[in-house]
Steps between C-alpha positions, in 0.01 A plus 500: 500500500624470156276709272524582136561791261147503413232354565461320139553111435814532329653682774381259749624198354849705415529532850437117517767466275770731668504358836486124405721521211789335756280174592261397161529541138242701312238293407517399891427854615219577271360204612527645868343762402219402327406219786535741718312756350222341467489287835539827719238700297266197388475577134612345209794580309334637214308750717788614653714572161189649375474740789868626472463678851505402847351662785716530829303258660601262227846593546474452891410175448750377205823694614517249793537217288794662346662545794445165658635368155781716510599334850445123333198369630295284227192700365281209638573559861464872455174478348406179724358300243599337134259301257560127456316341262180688501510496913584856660828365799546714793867443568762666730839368659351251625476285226672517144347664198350268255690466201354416120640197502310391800202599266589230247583241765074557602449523124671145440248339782208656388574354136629177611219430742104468445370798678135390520607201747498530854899479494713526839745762483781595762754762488810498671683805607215751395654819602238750410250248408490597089533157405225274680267836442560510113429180490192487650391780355495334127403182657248528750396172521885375663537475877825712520694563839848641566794435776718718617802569746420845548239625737483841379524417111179227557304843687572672158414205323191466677420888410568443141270187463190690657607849296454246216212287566660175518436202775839388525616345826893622651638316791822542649736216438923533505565208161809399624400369816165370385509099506174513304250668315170507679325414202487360141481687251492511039722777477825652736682780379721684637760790413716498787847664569744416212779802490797381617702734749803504287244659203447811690730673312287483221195588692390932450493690777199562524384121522812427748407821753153497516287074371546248845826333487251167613375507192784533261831274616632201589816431578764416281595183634118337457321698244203218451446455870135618438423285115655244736267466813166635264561258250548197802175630637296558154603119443313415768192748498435519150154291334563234264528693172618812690768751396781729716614842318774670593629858358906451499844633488558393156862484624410191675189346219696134459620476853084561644357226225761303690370566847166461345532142405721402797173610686291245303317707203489445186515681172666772647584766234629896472338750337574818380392854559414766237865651506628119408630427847421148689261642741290198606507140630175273494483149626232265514416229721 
């Protein structure tokens, strides 16, 4: 076990710093740190700064961390859980780890869309279910339910909707061999797999080793194959009045408006995340 000089904070988070110097910058670590200081113990940061000292329980259940870190696994799966927009996510390998700009994708709905109507939501793709559950969470009145390919992500969905206190409905459902939709619905969103293979060289390790390969590509020689068949199939099952987001490569923003209209919707637009970066497609019918 990797234990520091002394049992103090700033020895702690030096040894933090030493063995993950290699992988993230500063700021990075600290961060680390401080997460998981205070997921591991349950206190709040101040508490713990104030305190100076940790007990060796404390530092039997932090040192772990480190050295799960130090081998490249994402914080999130160590600690088995991540905060999405006010919801607490369980997540493991089985499903990606939900990302902030997935956040502002749910945050462009809820703005967009009146939240005191009984509105007809569907998620495609959920993955760990943070989507369809944030969204029902700050709209309760919507009639939200998710699809998805994988059996064991929708189990882990299903977990994280009743750890939450939502009523959202998962079924099991592979998009691209759907004809249909088996319902109609005001708003489809989706943020399916978008990375193309040949961008894995860009990808960090610790995303590449560890988040479900499912998830993340496409390959290179048909990287809208899912905006494609969604946006065919959204045409079809949205409401009069209704509207289809996507979250994007932002590599790709012109050519999905493109597949967008050539699937029949209409006002189809790109907008941008906080860092700048097209990040979204909506489309209304």
């Amino acid at each position: 076990m990797l234990l520091p000089r002394e049992n103090t904070f700033r020895s702690f988070r030096q040894l933090f710093r030493e063995h993950l110097e290699d992988m993230y910058d500063r700021d990075e670590i600290d961060a680390l740190f401080r997460i998981s200081v205070e997921e591991q113990l349950g206190v709040k940061w101040s508490h713990a700064i104030l305190g100076n000292r940790f007990s060796e329980s404390d530092i039997n259940l932090v040192s772990p961390v480190l050295e799960e870190l130090k081998e490249g696994r994402p914080l999130q799966y160590i600690l088995g859980r991540t905060e999405f927009l006010g919801c607490r996510i369980m997540v493991d390998e089985r499903v990606l780890i939900p990302r902030p700009e997935t956040e502002e994708l749910c945050e462009l709905i809820l703005q967009e869309n009146a939240k005191e109507r009984p509105l007809r939501v569907l998620d495609i793709g959920t993955g760990s279910g943070c989507i369809p559950i944030a969204l029902k969470k700050h709209a309760p009145e919507w009639k939200v339910s998710a699809v998805e390919v994988d059996a064991e992500a929708l189990k882990l969905a299903d977990q994280n909707a009743r750890h939450n206190s939502t009523d959202v409905e998962f079924m099991e459902l592979d998009i691209l061999k759907a004809s249909r939709l088996s319902d109609h619905y005001d708003i489809i969103v989706s943020n399916p797999p978008y990375v193309a293979e040949e961008e894995k060289l860009e990808i960090l390790d610790n995303v590449l080793v560890h988040e479900p390969h499912l998830a993340l590509f496409v390959p290179d020689t048909d990287t809208l194959l899912f905006y494609r068949r969604i946006s065919g199939l959204a045409a079809n099952a949205l409401l009069p009045g209704g509207r289809l987001y996507f979250e994007i490569n932002g590599r790709f923003g012109a050519e999905t408006l493109a597949v967008m209209e050539a699937a029949g919707l209409s006002d189809c637009r790109l907008i941008q995340d906080l860092s700048g970066k097209d990040r979204f497609a909506v489309g209304n019918r």
